[in-house]
N, CA, C and O atoms as a CHARMM CRD file, in Angstrom:
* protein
*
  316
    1    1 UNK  N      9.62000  14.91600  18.45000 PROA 1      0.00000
    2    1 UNK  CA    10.31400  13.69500  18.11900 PROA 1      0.00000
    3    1 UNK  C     10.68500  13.72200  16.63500 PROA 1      0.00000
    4    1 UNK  O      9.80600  13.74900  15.77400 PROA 1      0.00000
    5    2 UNK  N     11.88100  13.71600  16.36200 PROA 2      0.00000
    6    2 UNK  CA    12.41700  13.25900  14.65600 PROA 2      0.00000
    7    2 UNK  C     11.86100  12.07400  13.81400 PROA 2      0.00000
    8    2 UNK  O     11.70800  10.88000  14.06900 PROA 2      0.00000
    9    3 UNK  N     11.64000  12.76200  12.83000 PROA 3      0.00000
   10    3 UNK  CA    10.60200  11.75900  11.88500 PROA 3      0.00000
   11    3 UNK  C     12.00200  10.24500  11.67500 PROA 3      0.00000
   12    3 UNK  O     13.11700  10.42200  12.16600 PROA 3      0.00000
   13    4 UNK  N     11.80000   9.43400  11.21500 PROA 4      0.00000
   14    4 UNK  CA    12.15400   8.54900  10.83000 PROA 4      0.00000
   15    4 UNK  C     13.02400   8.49500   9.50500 PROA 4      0.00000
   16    4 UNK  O     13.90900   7.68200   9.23900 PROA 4      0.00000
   17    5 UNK  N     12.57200   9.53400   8.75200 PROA 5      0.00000
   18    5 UNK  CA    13.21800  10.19800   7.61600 PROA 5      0.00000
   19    5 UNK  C     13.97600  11.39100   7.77900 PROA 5      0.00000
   20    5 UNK  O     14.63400  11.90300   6.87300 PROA 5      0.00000
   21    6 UNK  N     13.88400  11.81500   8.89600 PROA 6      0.00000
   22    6 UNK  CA    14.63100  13.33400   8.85200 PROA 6      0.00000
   23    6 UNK  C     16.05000  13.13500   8.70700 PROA 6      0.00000
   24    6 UNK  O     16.58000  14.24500   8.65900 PROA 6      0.00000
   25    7 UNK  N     16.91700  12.18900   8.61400 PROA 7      0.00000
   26    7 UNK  CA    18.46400  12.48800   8.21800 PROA 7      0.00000
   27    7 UNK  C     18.76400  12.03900   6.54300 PROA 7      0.00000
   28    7 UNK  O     19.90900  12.00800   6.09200 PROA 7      0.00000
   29    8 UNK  N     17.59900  11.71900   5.75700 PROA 8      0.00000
   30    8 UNK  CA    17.53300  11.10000   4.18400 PROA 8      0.00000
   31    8 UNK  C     17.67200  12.66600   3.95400 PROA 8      0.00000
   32    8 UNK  O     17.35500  13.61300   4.67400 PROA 8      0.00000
   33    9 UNK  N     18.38700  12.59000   2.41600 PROA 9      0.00000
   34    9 UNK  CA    18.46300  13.80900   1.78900 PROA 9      0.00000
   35    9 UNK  C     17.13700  13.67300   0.87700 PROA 9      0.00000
   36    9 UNK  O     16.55100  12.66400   0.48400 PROA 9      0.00000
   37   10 UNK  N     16.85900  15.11000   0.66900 PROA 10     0.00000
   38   10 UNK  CA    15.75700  15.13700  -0.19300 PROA 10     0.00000
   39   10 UNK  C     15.74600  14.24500  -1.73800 PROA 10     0.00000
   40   10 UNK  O     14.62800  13.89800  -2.11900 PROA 10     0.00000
   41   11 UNK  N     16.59000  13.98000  -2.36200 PROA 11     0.00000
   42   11 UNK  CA    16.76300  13.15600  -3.45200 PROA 11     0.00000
   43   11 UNK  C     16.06600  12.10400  -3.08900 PROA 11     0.00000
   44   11 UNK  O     15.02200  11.64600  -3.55500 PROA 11     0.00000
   45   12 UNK  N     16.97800  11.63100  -1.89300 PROA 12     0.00000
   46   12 UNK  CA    16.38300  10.54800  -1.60300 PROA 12     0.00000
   47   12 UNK  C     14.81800   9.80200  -0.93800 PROA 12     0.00000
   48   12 UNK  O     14.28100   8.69600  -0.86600 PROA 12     0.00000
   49   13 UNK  N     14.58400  11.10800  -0.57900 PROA 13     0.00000
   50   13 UNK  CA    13.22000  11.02300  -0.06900 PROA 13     0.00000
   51   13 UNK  C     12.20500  10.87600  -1.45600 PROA 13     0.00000
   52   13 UNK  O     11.55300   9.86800  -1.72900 PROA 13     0.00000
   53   14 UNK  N     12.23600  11.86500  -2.07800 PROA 14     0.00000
   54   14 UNK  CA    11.85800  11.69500  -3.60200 PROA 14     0.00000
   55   14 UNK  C     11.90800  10.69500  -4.49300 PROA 14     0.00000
   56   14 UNK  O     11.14400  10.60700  -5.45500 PROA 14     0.00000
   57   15 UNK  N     13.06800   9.66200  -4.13600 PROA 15     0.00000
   58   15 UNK  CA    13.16500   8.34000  -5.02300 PROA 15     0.00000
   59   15 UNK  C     12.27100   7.17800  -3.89700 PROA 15     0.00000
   60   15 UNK  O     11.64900   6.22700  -4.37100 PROA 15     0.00000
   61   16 UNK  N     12.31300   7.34900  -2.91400 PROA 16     0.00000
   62   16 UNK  CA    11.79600   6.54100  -2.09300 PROA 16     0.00000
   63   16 UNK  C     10.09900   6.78900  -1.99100 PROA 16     0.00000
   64   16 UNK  O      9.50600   5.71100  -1.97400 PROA 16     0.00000
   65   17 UNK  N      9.32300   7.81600  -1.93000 PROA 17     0.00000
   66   17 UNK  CA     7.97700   8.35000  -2.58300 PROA 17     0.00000
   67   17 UNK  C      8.13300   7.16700  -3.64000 PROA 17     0.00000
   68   17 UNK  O      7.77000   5.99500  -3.53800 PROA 17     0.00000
   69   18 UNK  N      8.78500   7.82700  -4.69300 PROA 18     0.00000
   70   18 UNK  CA     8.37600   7.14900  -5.85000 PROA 18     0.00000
   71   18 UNK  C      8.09400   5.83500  -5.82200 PROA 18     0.00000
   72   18 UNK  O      7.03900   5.30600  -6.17100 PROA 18     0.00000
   73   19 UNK  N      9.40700   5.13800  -5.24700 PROA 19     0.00000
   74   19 UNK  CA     8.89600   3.66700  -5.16300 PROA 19     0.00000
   75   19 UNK  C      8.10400   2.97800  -4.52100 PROA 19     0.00000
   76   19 UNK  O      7.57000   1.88200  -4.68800 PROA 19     0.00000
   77   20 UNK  N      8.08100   4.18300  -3.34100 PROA 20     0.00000
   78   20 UNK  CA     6.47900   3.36400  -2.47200 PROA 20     0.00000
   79   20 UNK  C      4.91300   3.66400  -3.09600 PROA 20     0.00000
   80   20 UNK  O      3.85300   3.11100  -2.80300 PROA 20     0.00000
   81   21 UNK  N      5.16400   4.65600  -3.97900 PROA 21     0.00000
   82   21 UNK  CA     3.97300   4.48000  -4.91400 PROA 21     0.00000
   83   21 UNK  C      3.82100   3.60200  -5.52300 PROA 21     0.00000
   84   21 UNK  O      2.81800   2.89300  -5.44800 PROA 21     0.00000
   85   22 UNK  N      4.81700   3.40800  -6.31900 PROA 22     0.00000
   86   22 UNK  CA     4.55200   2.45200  -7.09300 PROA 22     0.00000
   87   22 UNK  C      4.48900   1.02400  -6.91800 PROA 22     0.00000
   88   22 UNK  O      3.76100   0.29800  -7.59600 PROA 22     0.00000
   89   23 UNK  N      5.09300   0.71100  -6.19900 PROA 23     0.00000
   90   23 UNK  CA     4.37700  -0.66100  -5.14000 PROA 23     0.00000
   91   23 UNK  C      2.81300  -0.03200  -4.51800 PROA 23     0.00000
   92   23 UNK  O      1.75900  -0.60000  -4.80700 PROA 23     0.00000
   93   24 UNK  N      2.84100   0.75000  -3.96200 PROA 24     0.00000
   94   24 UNK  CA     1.21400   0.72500  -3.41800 PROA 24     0.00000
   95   24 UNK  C     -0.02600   0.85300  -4.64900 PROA 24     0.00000
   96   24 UNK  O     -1.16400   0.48100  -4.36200 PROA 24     0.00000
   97   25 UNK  N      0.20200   1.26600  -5.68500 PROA 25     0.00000
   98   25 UNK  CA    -0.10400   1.07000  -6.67300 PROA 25     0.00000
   99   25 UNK  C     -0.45300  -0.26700  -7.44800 PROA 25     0.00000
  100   25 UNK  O     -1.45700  -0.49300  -8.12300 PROA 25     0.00000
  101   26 UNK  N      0.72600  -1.17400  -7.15800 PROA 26     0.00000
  102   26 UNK  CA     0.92800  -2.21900  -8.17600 PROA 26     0.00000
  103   26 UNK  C     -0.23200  -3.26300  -6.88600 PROA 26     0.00000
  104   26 UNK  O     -1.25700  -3.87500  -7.18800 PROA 26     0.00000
  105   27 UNK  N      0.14700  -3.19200  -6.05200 PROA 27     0.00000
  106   27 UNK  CA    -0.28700  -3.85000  -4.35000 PROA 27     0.00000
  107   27 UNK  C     -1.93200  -3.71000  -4.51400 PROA 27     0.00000
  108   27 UNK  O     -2.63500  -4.66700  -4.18600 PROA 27     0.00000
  109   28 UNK  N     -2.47000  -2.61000  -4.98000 PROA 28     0.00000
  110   28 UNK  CA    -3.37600  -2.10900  -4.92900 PROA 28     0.00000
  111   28 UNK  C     -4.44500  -2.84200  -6.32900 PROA 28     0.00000
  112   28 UNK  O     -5.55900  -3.34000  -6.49100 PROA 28     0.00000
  113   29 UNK  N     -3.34700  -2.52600  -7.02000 PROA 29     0.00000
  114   29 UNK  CA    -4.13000  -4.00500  -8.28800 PROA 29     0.00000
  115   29 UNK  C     -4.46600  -5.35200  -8.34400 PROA 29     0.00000
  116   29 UNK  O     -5.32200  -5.88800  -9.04800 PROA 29     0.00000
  117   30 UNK  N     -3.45700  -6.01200  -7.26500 PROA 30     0.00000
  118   30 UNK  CA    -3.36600  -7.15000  -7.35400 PROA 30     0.00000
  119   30 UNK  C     -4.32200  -7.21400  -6.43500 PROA 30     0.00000
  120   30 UNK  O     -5.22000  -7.91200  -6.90700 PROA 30     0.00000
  121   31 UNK  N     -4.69300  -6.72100  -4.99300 PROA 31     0.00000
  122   31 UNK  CA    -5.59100  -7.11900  -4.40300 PROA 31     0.00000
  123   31 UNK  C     -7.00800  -6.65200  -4.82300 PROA 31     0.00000
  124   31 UNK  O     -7.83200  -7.32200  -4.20000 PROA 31     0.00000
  125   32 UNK  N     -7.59600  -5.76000  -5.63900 PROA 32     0.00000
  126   32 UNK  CA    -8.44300  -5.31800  -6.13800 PROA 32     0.00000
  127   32 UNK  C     -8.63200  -6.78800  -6.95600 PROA 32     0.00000
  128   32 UNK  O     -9.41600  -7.61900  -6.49900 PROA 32     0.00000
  129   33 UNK  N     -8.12400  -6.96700  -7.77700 PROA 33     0.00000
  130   33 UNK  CA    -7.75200  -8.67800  -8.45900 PROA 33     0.00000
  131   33 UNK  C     -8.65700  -9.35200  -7.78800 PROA 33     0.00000
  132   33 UNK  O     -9.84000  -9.57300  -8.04800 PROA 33     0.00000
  133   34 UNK  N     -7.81400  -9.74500  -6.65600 PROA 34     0.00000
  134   34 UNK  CA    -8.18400 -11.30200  -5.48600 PROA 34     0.00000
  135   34 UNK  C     -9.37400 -10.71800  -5.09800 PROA 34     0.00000
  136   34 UNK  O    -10.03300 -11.69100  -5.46400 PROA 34     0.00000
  137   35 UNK  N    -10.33000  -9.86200  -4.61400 PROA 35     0.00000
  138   35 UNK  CA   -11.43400  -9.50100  -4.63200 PROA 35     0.00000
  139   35 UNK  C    -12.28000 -10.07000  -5.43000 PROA 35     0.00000
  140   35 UNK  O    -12.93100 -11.05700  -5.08800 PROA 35     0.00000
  141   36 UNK  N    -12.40000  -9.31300  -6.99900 PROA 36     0.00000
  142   36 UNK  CA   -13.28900  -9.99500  -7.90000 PROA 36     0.00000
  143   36 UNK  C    -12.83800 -11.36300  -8.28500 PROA 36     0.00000
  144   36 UNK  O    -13.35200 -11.60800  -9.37600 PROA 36     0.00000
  145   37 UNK  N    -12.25100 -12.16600  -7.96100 PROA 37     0.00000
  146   37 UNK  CA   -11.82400 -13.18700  -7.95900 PROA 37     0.00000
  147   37 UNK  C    -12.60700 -14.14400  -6.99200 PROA 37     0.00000
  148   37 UNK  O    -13.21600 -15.17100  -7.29200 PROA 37     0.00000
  149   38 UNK  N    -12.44700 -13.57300  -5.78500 PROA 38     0.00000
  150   38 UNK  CA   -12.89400 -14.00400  -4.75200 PROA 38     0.00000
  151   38 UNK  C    -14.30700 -13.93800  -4.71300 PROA 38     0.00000
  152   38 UNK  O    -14.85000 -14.97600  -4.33800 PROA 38     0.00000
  153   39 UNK  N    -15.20200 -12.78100  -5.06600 PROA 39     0.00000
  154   39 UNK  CA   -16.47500 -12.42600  -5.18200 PROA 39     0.00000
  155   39 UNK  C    -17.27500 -13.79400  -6.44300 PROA 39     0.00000
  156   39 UNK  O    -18.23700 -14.54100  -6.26500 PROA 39     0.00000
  157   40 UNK  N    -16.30400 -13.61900  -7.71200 PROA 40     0.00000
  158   40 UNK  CA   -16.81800 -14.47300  -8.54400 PROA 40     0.00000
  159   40 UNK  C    -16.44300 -15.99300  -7.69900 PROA 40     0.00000
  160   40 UNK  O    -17.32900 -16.81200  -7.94000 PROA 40     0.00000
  161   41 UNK  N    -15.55700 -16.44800  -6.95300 PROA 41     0.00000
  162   41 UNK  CA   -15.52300 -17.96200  -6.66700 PROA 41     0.00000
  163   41 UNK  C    -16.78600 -18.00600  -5.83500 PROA 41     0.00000
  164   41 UNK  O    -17.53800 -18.98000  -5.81100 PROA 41     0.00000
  165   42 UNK  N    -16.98100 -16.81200  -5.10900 PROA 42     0.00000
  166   42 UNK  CA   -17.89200 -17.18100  -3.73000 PROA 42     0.00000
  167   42 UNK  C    -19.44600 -17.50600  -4.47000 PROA 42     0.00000
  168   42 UNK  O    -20.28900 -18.09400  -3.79300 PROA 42     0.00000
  169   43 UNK  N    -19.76800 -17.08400  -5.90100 PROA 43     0.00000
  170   43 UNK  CA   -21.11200 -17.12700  -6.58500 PROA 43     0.00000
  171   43 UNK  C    -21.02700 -18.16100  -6.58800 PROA 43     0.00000
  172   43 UNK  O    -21.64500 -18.99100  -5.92200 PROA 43     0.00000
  173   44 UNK  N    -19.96600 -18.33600  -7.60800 PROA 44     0.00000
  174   44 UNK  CA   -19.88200 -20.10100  -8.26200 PROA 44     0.00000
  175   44 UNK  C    -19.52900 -21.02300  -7.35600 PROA 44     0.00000
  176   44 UNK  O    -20.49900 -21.77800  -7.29200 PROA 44     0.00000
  177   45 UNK  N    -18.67500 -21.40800  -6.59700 PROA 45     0.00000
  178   45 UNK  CA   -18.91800 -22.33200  -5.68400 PROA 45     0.00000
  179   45 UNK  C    -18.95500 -21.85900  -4.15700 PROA 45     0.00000
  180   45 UNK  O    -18.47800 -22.65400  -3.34800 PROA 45     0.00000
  181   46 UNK  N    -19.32400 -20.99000  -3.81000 PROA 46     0.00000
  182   46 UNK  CA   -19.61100 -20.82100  -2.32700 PROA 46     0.00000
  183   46 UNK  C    -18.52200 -20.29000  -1.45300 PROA 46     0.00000
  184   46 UNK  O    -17.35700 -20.46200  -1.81400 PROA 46     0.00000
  185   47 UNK  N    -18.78000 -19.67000  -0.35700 PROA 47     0.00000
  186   47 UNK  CA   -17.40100 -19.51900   0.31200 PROA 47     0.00000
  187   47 UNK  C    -16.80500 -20.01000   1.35400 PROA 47     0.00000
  188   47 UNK  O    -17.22700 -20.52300   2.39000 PROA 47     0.00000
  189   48 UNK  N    -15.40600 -19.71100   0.80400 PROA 48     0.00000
  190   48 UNK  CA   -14.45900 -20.55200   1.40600 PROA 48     0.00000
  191   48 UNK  C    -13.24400 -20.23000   1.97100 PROA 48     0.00000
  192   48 UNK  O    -13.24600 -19.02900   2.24400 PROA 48     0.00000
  193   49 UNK  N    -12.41500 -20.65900   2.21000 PROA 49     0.00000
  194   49 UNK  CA   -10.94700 -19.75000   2.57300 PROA 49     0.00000
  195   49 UNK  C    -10.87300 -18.78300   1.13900 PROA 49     0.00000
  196   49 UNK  O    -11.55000 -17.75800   1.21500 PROA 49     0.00000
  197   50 UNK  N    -10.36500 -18.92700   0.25600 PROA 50     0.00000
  198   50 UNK  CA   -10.30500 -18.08400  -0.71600 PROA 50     0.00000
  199   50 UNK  C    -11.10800 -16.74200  -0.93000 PROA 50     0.00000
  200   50 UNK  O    -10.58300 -15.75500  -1.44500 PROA 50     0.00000
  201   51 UNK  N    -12.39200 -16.77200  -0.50500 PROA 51     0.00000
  202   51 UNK  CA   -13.01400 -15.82000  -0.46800 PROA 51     0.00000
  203   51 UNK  C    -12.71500 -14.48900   0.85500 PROA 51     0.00000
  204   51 UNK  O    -12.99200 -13.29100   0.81100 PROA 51     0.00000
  205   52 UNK  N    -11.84500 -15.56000   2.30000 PROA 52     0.00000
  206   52 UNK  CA   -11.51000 -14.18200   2.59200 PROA 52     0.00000
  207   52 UNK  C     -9.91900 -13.99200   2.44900 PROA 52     0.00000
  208   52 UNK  O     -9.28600 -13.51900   3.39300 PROA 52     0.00000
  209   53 UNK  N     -9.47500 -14.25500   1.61200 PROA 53     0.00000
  210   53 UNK  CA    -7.77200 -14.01500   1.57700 PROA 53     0.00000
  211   53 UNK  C     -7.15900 -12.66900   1.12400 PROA 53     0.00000
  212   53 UNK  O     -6.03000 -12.25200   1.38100 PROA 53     0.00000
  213   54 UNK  N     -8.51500 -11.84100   0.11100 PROA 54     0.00000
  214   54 UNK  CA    -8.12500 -10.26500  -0.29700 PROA 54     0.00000
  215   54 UNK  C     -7.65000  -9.75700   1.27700 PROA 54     0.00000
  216   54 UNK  O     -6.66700  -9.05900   1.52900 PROA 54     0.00000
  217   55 UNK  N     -8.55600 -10.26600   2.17500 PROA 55     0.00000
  218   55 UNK  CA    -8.55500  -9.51100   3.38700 PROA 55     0.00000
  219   55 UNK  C     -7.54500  -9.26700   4.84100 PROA 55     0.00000
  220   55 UNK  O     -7.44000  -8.69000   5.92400 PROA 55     0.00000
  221   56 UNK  N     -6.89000 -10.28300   3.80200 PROA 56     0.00000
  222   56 UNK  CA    -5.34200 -10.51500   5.15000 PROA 56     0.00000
  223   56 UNK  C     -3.87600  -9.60900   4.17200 PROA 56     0.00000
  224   56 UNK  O     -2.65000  -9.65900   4.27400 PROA 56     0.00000
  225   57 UNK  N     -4.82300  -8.85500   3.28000 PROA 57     0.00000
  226   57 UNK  CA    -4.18600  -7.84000   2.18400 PROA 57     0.00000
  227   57 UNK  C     -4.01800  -6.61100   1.95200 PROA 57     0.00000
  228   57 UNK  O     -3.19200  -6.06000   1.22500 PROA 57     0.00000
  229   58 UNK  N     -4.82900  -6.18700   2.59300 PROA 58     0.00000
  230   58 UNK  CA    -5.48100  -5.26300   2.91400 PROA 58     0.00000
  231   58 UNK  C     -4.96500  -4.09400   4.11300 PROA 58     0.00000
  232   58 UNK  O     -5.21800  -2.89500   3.99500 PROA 58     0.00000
  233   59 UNK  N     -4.19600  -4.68700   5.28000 PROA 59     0.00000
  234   59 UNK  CA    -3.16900  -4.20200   6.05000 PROA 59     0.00000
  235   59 UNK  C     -2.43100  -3.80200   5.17400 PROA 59     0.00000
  236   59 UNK  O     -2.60500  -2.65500   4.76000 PROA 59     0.00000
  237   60 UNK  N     -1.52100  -4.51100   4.69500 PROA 60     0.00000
  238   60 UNK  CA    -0.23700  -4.43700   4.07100 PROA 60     0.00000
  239   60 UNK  C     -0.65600  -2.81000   3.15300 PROA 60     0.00000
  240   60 UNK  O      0.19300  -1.92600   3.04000 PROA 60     0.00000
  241   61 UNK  N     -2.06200  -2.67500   2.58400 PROA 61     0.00000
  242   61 UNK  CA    -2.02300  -1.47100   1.51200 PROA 61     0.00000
  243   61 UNK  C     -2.17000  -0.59600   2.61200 PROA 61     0.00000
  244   61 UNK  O     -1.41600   0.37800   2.62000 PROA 61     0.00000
  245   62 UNK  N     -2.97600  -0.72500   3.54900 PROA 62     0.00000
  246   62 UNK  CA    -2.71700   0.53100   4.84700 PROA 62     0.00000
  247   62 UNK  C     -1.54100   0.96800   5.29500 PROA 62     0.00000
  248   62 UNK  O     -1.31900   2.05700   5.82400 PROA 62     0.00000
  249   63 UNK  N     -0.68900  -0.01200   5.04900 PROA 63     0.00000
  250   63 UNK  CA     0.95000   0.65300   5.64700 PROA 63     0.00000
  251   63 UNK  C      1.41800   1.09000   4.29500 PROA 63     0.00000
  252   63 UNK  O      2.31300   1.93100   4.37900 PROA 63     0.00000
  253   64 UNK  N      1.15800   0.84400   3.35500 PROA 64     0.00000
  254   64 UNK  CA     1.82900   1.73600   2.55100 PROA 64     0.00000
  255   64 UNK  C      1.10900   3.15300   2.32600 PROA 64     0.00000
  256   64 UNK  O      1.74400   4.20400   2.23200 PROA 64     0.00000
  257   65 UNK  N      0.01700   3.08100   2.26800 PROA 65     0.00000
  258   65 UNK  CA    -0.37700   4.48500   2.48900 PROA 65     0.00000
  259   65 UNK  C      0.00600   5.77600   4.01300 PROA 65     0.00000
  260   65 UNK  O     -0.21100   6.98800   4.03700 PROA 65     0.00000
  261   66 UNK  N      0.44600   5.13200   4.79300 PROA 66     0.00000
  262   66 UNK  CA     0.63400   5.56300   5.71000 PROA 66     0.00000
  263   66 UNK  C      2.21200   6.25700   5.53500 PROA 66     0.00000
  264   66 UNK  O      2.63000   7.39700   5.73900 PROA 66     0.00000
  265   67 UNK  N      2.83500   5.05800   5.08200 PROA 67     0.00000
  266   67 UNK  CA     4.08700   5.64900   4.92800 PROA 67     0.00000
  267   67 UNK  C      4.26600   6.17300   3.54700 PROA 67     0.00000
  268   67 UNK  O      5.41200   6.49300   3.23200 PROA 67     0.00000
  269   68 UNK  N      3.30300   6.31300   2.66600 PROA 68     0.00000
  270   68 UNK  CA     3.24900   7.20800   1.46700 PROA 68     0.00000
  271   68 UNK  C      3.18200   9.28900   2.36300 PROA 68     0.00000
  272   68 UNK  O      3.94800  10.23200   2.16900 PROA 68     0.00000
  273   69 UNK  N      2.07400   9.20000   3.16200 PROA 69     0.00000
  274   69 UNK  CA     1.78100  10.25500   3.87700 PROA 69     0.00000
  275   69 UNK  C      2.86800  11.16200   4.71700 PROA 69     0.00000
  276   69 UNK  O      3.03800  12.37900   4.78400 PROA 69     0.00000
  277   70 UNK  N      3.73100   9.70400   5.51100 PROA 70     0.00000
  278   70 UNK  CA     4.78500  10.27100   6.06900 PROA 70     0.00000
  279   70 UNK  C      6.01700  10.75200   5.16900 PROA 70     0.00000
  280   70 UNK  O      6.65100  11.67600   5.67700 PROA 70     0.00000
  281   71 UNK  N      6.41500  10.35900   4.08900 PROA 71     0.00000
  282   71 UNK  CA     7.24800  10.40500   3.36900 PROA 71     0.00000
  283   71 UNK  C      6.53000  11.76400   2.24000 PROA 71     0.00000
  284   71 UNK  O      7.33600  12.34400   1.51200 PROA 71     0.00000
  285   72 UNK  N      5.09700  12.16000   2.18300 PROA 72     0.00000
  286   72 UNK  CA     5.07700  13.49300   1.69800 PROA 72     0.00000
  287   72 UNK  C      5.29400  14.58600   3.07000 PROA 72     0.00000
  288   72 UNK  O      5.86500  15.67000   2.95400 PROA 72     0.00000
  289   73 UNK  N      4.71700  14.06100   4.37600 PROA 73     0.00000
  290   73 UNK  CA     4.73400  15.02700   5.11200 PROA 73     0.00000
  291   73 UNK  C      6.24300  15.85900   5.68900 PROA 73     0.00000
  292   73 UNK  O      6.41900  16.84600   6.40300 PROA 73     0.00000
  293   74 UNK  N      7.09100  14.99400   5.04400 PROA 74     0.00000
  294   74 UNK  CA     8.70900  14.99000   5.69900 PROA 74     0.00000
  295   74 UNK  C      8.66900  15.96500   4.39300 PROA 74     0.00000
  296   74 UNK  O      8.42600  17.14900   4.62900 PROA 74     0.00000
  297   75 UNK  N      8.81900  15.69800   3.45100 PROA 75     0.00000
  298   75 UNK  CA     9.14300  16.60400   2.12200 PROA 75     0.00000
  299   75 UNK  C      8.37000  18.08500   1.57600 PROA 75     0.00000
  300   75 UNK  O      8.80000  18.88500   0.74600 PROA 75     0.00000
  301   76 UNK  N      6.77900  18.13900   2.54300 PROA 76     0.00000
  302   76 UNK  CA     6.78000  19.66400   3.06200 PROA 76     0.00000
  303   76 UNK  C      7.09500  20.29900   3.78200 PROA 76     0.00000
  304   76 UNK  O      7.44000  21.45400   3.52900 PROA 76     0.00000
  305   77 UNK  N      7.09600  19.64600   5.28200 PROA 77     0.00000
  306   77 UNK  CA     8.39700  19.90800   6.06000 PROA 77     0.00000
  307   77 UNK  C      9.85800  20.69500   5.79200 PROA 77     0.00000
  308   77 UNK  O     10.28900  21.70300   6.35100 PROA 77     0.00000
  309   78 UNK  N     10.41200  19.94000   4.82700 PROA 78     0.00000
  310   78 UNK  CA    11.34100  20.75900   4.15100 PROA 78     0.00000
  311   78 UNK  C     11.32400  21.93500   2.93800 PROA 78     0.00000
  312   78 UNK  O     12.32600  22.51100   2.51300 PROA 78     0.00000
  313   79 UNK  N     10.39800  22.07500   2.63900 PROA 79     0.00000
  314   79 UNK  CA    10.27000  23.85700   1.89500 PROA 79     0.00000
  315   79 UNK  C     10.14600  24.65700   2.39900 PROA 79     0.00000
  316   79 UNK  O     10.07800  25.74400   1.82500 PROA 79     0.00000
């Protein structure tokens, strides 16, 4: 079955890597964030919705890693 990427030219596969790093990256801070955020609210006042909200966040960084993987595996593919 043809990858999902197989008709992108390599440029473009390469600019598209890039930017899904760097969102999974940036994605990856912010919820690391809402964590200790969440950890420190849950000391100080107990927990609450807030304490599990990192966690409906947490998908979202799994699909970008996933399609970080597919988008290197297409670009060894091609050497």
């Amino acid at each position: 079955m043809a990858s999902q990427y197989s008709n992108y030219p390599k440029e473009l596969l390469l600019k598209k890597l890039k930017a899904t790093k760097t969102k999974a990256i940036a994605h990856g801070i912010v919820v690391a964030l809402l964590f200790v955020i969440a950890i420190y609210k849950s000391f100080t006042e107990g927990i609450s919705f807030s304490s599990y909200l990192p966690l409906f966040f947490v998908p979202m960084q799994v699909i970008f890693m996933k399609e970080i993987k597919k988008l290197k595996e297409e670009l060894a593919s091609r050497k």
